[in-house]
C-alpha positions as CSV (number, residue, x, y, z in Angstrom):
1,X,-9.7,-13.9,-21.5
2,X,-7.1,-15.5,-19.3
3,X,-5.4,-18.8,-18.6
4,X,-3.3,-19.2,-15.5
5,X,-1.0,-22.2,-14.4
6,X,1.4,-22.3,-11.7
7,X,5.0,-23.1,-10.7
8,X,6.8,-24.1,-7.2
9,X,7.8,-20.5,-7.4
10,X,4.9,-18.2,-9.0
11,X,2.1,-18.6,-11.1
12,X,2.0,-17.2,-14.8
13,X,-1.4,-16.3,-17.0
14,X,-2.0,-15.9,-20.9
15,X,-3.7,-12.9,-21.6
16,X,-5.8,-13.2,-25.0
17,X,-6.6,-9.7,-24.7
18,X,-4.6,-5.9,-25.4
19,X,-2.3,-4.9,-22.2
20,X,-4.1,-1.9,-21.4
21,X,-1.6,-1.2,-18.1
22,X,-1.5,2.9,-19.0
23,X,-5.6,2.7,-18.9
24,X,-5.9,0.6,-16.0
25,X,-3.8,2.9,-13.9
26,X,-5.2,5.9,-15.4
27,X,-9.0,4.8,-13.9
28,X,-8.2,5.6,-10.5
29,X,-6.2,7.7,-8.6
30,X,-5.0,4.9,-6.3
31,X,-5.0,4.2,-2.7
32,X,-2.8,4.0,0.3
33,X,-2.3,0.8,2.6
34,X,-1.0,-0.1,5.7
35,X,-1.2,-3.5,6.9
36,X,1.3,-6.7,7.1
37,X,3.1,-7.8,3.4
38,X,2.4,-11.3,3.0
39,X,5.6,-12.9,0.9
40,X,6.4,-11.4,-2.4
41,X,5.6,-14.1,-5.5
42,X,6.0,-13.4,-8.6
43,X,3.2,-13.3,-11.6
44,X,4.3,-13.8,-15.4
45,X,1.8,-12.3,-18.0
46,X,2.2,-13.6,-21.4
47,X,0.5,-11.2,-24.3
48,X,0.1,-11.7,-27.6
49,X,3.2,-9.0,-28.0
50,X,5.3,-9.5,-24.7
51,X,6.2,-11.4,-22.0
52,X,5.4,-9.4,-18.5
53,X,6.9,-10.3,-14.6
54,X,5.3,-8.7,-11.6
55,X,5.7,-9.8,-8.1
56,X,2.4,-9.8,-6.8
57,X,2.0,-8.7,-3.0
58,X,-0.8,-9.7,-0.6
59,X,-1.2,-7.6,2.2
60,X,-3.3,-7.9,5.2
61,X,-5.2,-4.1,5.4
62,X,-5.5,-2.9,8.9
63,X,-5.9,1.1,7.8
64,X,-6.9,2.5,3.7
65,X,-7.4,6.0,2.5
66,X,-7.7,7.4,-1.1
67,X,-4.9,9.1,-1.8
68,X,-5.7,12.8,-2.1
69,X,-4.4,16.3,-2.8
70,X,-4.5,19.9,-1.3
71,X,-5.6,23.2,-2.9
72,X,-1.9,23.3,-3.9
73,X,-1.6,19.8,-6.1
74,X,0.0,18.3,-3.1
75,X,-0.5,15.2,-2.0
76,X,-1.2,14.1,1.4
77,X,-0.1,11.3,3.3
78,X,-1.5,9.1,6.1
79,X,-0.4,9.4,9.8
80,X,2.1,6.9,9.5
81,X,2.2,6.5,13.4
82,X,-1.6,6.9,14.2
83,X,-3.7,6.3,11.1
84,X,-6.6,7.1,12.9
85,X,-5.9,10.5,13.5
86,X,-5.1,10.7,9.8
87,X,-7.1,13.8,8.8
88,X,-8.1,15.3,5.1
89,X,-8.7,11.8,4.1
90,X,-11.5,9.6,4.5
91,X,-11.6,6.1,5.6
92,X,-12.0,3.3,3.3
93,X,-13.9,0.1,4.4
94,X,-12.8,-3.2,3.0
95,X,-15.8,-3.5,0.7
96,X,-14.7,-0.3,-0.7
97,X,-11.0,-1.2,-1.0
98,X,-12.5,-4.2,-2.8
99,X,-13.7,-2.3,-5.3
100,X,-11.0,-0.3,-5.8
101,X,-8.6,-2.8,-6.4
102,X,-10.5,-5.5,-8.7
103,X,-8.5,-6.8,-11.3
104,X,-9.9,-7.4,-15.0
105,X,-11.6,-10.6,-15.2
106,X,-9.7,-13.5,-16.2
107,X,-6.1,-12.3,-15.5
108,X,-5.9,-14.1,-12.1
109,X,-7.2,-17.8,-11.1
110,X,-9.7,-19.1,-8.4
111,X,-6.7,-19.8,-5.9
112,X,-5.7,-16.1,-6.1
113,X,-9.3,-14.5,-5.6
114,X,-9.7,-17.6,-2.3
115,X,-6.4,-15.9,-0.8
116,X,-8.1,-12.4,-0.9
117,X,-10.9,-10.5,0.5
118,X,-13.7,-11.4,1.0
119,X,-12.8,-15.3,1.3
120,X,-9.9,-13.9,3.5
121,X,-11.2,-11.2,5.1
122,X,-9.0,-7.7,4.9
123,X,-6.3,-9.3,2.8
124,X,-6.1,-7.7,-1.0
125,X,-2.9,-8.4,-3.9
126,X,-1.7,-5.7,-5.7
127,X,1.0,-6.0,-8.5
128,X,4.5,-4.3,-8.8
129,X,7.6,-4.4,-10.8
130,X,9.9,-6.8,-9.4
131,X,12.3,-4.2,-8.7
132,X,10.1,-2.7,-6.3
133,X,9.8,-5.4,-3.9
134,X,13.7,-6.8,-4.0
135,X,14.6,-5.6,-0.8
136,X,11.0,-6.8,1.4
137,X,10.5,-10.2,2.6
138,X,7.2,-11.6,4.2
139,X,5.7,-10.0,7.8
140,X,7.1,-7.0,7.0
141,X,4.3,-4.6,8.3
142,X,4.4,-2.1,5.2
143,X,2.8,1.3,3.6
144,X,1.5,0.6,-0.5
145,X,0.5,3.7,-2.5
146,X,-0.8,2.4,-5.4
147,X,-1.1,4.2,-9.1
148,X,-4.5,2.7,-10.8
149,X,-6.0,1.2,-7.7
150,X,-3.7,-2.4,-8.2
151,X,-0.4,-1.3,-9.4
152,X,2.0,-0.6,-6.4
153,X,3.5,3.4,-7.3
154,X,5.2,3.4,-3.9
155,X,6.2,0.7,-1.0
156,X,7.9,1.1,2.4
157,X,8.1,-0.8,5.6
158,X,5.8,1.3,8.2
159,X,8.1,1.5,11.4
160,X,5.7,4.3,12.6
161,X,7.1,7.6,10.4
162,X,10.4,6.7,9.5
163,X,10.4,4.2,6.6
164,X,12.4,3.6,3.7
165,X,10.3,4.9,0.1
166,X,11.4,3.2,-3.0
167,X,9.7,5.1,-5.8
168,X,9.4,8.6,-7.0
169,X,10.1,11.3,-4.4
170,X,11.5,9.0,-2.1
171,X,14.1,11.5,-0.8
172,X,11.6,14.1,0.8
173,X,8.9,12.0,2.1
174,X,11.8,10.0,4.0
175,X,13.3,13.3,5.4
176,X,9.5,14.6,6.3
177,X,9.1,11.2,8.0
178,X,11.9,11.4,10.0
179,X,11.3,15.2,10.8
180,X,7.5,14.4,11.9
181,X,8.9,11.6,13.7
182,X,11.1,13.9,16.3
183,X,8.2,16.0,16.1
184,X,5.7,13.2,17.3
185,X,8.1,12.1,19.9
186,X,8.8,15.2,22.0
187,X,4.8,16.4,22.0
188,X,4.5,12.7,23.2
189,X,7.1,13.4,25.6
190,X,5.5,16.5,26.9
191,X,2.1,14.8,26.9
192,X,3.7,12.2,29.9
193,X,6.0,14.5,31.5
194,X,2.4,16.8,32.1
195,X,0.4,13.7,33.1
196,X,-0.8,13.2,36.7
197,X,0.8,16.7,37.3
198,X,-1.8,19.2,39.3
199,X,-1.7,22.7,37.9
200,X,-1.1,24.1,41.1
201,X,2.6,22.3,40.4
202,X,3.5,24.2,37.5
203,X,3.0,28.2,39.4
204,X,5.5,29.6,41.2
């Protein structure tokens, strides 16, 4: 349904058939990633009807977890700082993040699919709107909630729990990053200060 050719810069595909973004996104809830941003290129998509850019992103998956909600329609985010400690969320191997985050047949070429999982092993591309990715740069180790398993909703650079959101809600998940982060750092703190300490040291 697809041709693709490429550029020095990005590479661009003809798709013969309807843009179906809103469905595609609306097939899965999506999924979060932390792992290492390879560098930002961008993807044109000609339609029969318009002329799409997206700057597809490559990332090297270290942790996954569907993204999930409470009793109370919240969602819940990763442990930013220990992902394996993340709890309400399950794990997601990379066969199952593979399935998650196939693309329709056709709209990307050979080369693309070589780069990723499971030619590459751990490494998956999802799409975003160029604005998204304007300020990140290759090596960046970074945090991807995505809306429709491919389509990046949200992106930051994972510097443990303070990071920088770009997308909706950005203001309160930065200020409850930076909040758990003080958090996380003085139980840590108490965690050495008590180490190699006999109880018998702490009475009176």
């Amino acid at each position: 349904p697809a041709s693709t050719r490429e550029t020095k810069f990005d590479k661009m595909s003809v798709w013969q058939k309807e843009w179906e973004e809103e469905k595609w996104k609306a097939q899965d809830k999506g999924i979060w990633l932390i792992g290492k941003l390879a560098k930002p290129r961008f993807h044109t998509v000609t339609t029969a009807t318009s002329l799409l850019r997206f700057a597809a992103c490559q990332v090297t998956v270290e942790h996954a977890f569907p993204r999930t909600w409470n009793n109370w329609n919240n969602e819940l985010q990763p442990d930013l700082r220990h992902p394996e400690r993340t709890q309400g969320m399950t794990a997601l191997s990379l066969d199952e993040i593979a399935n998650i985050v196939k693309m329709p047949e056709g709209l990307v070429d050979s080369s693309v699919l070589a780069a990723c999982h499971p030619t590459k092993e751990g490494v998956f591309e999802v799409w975003a709107h160029p604005d998204r990715l304007k300020n990140f740069r290759g090596g960046e180790n970074v945090l991807v909630k995505t809306s429709g398993a491919w389509f990046v909703a949200d992106i930051q650079v994972n510097e443990g729990l303070v990071g920088t959101f770009t997308g909706d809600g950005a203001a309160i998940l930065n200020q409850v990053g930076t909040i758990m982060a003080k958090v996380d750092e003085g139980n840590e703190l108490k965690h050495e200060q008590g180490e190699g300490v006999d109880s018998d040291e702490w009475s009176d």
